[in-house]
C-alpha positions in Angstrom: 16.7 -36.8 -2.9 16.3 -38.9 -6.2 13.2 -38.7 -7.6 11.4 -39.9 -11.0 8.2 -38.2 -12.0 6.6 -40.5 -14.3 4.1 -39.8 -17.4 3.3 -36.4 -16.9 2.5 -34.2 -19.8 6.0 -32.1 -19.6 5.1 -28.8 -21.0 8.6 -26.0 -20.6 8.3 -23.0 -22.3 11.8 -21.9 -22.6 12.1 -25.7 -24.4 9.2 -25.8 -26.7 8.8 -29.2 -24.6 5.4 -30.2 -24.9 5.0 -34.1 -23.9 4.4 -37.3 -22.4 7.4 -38.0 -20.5 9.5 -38.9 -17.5 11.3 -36.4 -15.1 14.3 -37.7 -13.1 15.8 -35.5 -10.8 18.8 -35.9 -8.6 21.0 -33.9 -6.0 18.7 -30.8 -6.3 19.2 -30.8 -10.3 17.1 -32.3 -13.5 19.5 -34.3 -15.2 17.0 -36.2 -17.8 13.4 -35.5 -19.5 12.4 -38.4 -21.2 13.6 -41.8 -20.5 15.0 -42.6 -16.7 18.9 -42.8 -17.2 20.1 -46.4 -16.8 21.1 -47.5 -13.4 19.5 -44.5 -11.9 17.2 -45.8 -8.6 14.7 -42.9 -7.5 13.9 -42.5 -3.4 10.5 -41.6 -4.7 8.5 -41.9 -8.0 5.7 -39.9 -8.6 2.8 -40.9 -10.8 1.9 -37.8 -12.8 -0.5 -39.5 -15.3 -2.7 -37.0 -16.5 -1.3 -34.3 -14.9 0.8 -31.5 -16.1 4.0 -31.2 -15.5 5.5 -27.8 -15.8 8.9 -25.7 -14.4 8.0 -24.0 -11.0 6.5 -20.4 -11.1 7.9 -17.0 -10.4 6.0 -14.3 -8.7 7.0 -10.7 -9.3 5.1 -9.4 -6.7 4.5 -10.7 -3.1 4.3 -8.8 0.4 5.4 -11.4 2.7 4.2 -8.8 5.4 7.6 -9.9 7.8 9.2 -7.7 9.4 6.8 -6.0 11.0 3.3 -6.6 9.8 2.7 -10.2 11.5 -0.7 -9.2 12.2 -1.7 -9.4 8.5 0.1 -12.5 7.8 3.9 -14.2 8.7 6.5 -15.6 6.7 5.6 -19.2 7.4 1.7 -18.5 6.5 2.8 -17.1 3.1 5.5 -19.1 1.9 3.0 -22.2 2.5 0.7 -20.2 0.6 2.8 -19.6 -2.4 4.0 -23.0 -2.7 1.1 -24.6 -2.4 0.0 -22.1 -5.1 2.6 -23.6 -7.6 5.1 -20.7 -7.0 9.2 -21.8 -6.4 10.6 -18.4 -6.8 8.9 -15.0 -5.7 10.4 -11.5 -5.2 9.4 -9.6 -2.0 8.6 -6.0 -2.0 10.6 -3.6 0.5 7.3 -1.9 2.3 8.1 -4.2 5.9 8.6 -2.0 8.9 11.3 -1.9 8.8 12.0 -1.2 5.2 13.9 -3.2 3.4 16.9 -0.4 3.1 19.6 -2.2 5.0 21.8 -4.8 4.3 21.5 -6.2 7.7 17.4 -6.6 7.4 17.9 -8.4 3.9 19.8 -11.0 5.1 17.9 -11.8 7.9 14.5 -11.8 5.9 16.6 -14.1 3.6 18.2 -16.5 6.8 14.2 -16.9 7.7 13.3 -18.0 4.2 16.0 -20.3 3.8 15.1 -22.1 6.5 12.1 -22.6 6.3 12.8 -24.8 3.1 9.9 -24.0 1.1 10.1 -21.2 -2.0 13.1 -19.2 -3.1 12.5 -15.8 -1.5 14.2 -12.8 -3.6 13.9 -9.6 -1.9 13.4 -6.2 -3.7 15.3 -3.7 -2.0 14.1 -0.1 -1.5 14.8 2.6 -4.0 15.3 5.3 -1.1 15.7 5.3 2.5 13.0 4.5 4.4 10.9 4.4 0.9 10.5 8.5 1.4 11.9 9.1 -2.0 14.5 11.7 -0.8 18.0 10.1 -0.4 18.9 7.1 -2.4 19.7 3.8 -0.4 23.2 1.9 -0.8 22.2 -0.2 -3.7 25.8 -2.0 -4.2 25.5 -3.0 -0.6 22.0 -4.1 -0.9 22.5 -6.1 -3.9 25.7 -7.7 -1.9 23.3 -9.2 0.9 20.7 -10.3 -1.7 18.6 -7.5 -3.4 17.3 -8.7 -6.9 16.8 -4.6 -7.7 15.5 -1.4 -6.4 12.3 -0.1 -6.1 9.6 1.9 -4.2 6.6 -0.5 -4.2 4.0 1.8 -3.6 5.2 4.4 -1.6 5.8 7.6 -4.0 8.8 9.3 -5.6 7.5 12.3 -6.3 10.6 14.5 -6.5 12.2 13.8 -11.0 15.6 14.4 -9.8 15.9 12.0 -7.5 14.3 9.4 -9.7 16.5 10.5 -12.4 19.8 10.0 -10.4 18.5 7.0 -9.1 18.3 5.9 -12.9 21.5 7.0 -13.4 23.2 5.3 -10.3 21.7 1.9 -11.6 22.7 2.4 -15.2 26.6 2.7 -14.1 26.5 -0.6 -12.3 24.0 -2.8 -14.0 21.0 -2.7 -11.5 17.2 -2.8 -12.7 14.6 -0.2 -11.0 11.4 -1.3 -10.4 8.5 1.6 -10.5 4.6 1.1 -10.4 4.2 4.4 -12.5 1.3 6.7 -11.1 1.8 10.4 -10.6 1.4 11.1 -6.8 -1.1 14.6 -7.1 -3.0 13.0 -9.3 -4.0 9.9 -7.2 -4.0 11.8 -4.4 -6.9 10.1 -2.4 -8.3 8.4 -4.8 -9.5 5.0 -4.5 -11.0 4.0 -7.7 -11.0 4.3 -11.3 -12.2 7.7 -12.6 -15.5 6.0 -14.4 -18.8 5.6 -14.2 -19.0 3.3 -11.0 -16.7 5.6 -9.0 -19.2 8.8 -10.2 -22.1 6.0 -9.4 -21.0 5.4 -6.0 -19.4 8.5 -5.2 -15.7 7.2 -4.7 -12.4 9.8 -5.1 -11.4 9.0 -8.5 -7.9 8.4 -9.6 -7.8 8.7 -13.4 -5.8 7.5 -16.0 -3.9 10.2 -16.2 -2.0 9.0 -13.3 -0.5 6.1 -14.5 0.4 7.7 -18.6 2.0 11.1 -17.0 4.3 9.2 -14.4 4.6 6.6 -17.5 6.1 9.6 -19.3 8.7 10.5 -17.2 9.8 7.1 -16.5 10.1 6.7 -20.2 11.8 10.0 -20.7 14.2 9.7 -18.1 15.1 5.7 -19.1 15.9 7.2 -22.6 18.3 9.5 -21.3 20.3 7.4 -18.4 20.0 3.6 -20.3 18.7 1.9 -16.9 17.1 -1.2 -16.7 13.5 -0.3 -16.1 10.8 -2.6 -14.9 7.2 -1.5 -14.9 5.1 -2.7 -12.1 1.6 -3.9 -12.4 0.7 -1.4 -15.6 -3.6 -1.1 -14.9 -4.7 1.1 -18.8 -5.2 0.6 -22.2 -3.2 4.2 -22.7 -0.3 3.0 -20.5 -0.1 -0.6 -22.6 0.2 1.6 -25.7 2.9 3.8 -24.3 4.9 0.8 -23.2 4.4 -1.0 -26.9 5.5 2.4 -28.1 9.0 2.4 -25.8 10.0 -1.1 -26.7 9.9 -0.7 -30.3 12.2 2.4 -29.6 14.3 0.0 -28.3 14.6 1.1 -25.0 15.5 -1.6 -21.9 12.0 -1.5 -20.6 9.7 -5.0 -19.0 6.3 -4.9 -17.6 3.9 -6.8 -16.1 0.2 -6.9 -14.6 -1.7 -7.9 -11.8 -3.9 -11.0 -12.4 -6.7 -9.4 -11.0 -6.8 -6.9 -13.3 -6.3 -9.3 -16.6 -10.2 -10.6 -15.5 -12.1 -7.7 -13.2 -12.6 -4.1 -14.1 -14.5 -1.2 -12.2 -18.0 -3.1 -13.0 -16.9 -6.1 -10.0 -16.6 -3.0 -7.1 -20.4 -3.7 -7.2 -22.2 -2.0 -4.1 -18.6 -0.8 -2.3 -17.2 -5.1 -2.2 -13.9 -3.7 -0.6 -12.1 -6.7 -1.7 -11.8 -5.1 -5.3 -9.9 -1.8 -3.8 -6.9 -2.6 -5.2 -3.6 -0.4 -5.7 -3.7 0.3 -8.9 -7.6 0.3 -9.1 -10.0 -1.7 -11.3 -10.4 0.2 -14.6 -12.5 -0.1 -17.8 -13.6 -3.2 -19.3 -11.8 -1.4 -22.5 -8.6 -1.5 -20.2 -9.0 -4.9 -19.0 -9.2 -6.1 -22.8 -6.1 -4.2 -23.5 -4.3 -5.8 -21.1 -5.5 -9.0 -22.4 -4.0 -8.2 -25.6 -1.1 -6.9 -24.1 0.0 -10.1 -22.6 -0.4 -11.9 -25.8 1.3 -9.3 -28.1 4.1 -9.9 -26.0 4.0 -6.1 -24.6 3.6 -7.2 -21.2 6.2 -9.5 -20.4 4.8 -11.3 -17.3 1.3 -12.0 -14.6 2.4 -11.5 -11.2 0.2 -12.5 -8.0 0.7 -9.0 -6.7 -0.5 -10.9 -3.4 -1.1 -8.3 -0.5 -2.4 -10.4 2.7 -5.0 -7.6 5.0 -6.0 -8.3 7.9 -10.2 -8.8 8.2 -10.8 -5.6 10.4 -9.3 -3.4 7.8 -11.0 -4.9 4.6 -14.5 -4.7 6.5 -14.3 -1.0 6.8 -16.3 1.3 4.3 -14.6 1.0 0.5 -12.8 4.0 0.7 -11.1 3.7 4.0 -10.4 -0.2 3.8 -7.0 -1.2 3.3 -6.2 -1.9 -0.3 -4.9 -6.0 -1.6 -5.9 -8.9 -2.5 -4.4 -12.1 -1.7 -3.0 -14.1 -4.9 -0.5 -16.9 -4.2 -2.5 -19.8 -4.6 -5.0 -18.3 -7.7 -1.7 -17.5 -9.8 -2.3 -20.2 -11.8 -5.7 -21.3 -12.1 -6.2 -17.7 -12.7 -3.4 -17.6 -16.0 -4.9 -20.6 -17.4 -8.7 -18.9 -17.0 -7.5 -15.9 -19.3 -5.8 -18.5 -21.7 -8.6 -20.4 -22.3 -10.9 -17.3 -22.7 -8.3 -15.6 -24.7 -7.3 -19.2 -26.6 -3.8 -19.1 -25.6 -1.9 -22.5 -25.9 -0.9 -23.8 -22.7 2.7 -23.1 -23.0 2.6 -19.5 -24.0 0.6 -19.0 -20.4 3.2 -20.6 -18.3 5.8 -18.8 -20.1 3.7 -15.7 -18.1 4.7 -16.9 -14.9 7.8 -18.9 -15.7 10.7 -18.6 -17.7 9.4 -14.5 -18.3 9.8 -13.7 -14.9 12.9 -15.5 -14.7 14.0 -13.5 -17.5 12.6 -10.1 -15.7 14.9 -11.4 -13.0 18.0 -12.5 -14.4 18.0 -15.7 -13.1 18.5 -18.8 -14.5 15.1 -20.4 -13.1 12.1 -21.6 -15.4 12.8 -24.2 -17.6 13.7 -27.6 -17.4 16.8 -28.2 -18.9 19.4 -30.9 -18.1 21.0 -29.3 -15.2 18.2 -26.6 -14.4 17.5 -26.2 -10.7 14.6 -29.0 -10.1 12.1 -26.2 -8.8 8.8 -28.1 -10.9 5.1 -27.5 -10.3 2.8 -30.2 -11.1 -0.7 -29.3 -11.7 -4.3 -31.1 -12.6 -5.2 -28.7 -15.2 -9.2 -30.6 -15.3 -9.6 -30.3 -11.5 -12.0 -27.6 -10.5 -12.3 -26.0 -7.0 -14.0 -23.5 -5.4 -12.0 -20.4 -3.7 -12.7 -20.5 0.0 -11.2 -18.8 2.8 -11.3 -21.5 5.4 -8.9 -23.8 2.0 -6.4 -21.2 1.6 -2.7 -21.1 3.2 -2.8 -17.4 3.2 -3.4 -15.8 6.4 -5.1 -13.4 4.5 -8.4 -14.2 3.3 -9.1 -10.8 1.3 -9.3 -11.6 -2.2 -12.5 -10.6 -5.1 -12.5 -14.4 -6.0 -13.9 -15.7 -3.3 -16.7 -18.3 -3.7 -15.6 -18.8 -7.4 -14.9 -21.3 -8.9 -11.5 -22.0 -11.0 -10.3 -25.0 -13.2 -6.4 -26.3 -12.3 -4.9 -27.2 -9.0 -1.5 -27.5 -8.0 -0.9 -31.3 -7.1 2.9 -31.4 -6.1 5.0 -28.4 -5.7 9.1 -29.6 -6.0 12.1 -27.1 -4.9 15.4 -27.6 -5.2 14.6 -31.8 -5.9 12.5 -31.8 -2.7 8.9 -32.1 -2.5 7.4 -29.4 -0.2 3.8 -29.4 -0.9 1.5 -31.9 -2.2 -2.3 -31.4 -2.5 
């Protein structure tokens, strides 16, 4: 398809593009922003007056819930969801049933996305068979049918020598491992942060210490083997200044966070609202602030949705028994710009947290708009305000803390690969 997108504010991070200007778009590629080539005829214009006009976004974190968990949510439910949430490219965590451990499974789950036309699905394969963190999966093969990198999503790896030959293994052939740090025995059972609302309501804590001790050995072991090392959804103010620490060392370390956790804390649990039992839990306002700091120091590279569809039995149970997750596919964005404005980010530096950063993360070329650049665009009414309802989103999964809010910035058109495959 040819297609113009006229007078939209054009703002790509990768770029320093910030203005008023055309988009044309042909064959799947950008091939011009700013004036429409001569002789080129669009299929389609779009009138993007007042709008802005920004590269599609990348999610870090996404549980498409296929194979095997079609009851929470299915691969068509979530990929509407993400893109009519903005989001052209999202990585998919390996925690299906069954696990993502086989080449076979990842290029079916990749077959399904494909054709279904909609976002670019990369899938995170698992770290060890079956997730069980005892005997390493074949990562070459994996990556062969599609794997981004490696990691355990939640699921534990409790046993240092296995992590540390894991490291090793991807530090020989190039591969990134991807580990939401938290120390197994000291989270064991715990459901919320290890404060005042959690002694309040009488919740099994899960203290800090979880997160900076498995931080430690992550950090100590990257040292030693040189692996790529992605940090998943860092939750304290302790394990933001342990990561700051690393990366001035120099050592080949990302991160990124949850956007729930860059504007709730432990205070929004409330009377037991299960739709704040998140993994990692809600922590201090003093955590949430350094979070918020984080991101714009530049110590957290990236926001991720972190989006976990539950089904509604298991988020009306008791707090401590109900299923942990929070949908976030469609409030990636309106949920970034809410902590820029708060925090007085310009526009670009926020879409550069769930753009080109990710990309980066990634190692794809994705994010920006260059002349050439894959036309995956987002086009978004940054004025528009809407209130989060259940019965409005895509999401078969209606568990999220925001609902009944109202947020400022809805996704208009959503454009992959030069097609347009959502429009609001």
């Amino acid at each position: 398809m040819k297609l113009v997108i006229r007078n939209g504010r054009i703002v790509d991070p990768k770029n320093g593009v910030d203005a008023v200007t055309d988009v044309s778009i042909d064959a799947g590629k950008v091939i011009a922003v700013g004036p429409i080539p001569a002789g080129f005829h669009a299929d389609r214009e779009v009138e993007a007056s007042g709008l802005v006009v920004s590269p599609g976004l990348v999610d870090l974190s996404a549980r498409l819930r296929e194979p095997g968990f079609e009851y929470k949510a299915t691969l068509e439910s979530e990929m509407a969801a993400g893109v009519a949430g903005g989001i052209t490219s999202l990585v998919c965590l390996p925690d299906t049933d069954p696990v993502l451990d086989e080449p076979g499974l990842v290029e079916m789950l990749k077959h399904r996305a494909r054709n279904l036309h909609q976002a670019r699905v990369y899938p995170l394969g698992a770290l060890t068979r079956g997730l069980k963190g005892e005997w390493l999966t074949e990562m070459a093969e994996l990556r062969d049918a599609g794997c981004i990198a490696f990691g355990q999503s939640d699921m534990p790896l409790p046993n240092t020598r296995v992590l540390m030959q894991a490291m090793q293994y991807a530090s020989t052939f190039g591969f990134s491992v991807w580990l939401r740090p938290q120390d197994v025995h000291l989270a064991d059972g715990g459901v919320a942060h290890d404060g005042e609302v959690a002694t309040r309501l009488g919740l099994p804590p899960i203290s800090v210490c979880a997160e900076t001790v498995a931080l430690s050995n992550i950090i100590l072991m990257a040292r030693a083997t040189g692996a790529r090392v992605h940090l998943c959804r860092v939750s304290s103010a302790e394990g933001t200044a342990m990561i700051r620490a690393a990366r001035r060392e120099g050592l080949p370390i990302t991160c990124d966070v949850a956007v729930n956790h860059i504007h709730l804390s432990e205070m929004d649990i409330g009377y037991f609202d299960s739709n704040c039992h998140l993994v990692p839990p809600l922590r201090a306002l003093s955590d949430r602030e350094a979070l918020r700091a984080g991101l714009r120091d530049g110590t957290i590279d990236a926001i991720c949705s972190d989006h976990a569809p539950v089904d509604e039995d298991a988020k009306l149970l008791p707090f401590a028994e109900a299923e942990a997750g929070a949908v976030g596919l469609e409030l990636l964005l309106p949920l970034t710009l809410k902590w820029a404005t708060e925090m007085k980010i310009p526009l670009a530096a926020a879409l550069a947290k769930i753009t080109v950063e990710p990309a980066r993360i990634l190692g794809l070329d994705a994010g920006h708009l260059s002349a050439g650049a894959l036309a995956d665009l987002c086009i978004f009414d940054p004025d528009q305000y809407w209130t989060v309802e259940a019965s409005e989103l895509k999401s078969q999964g209606k568990n999220t803390p925001f609902l009944g809010m109202e947020l400022k910035g809805r996704v208009k058109y959503t454009v992959v690969d030069g097609n347009i495959v959502h429009e609001g």
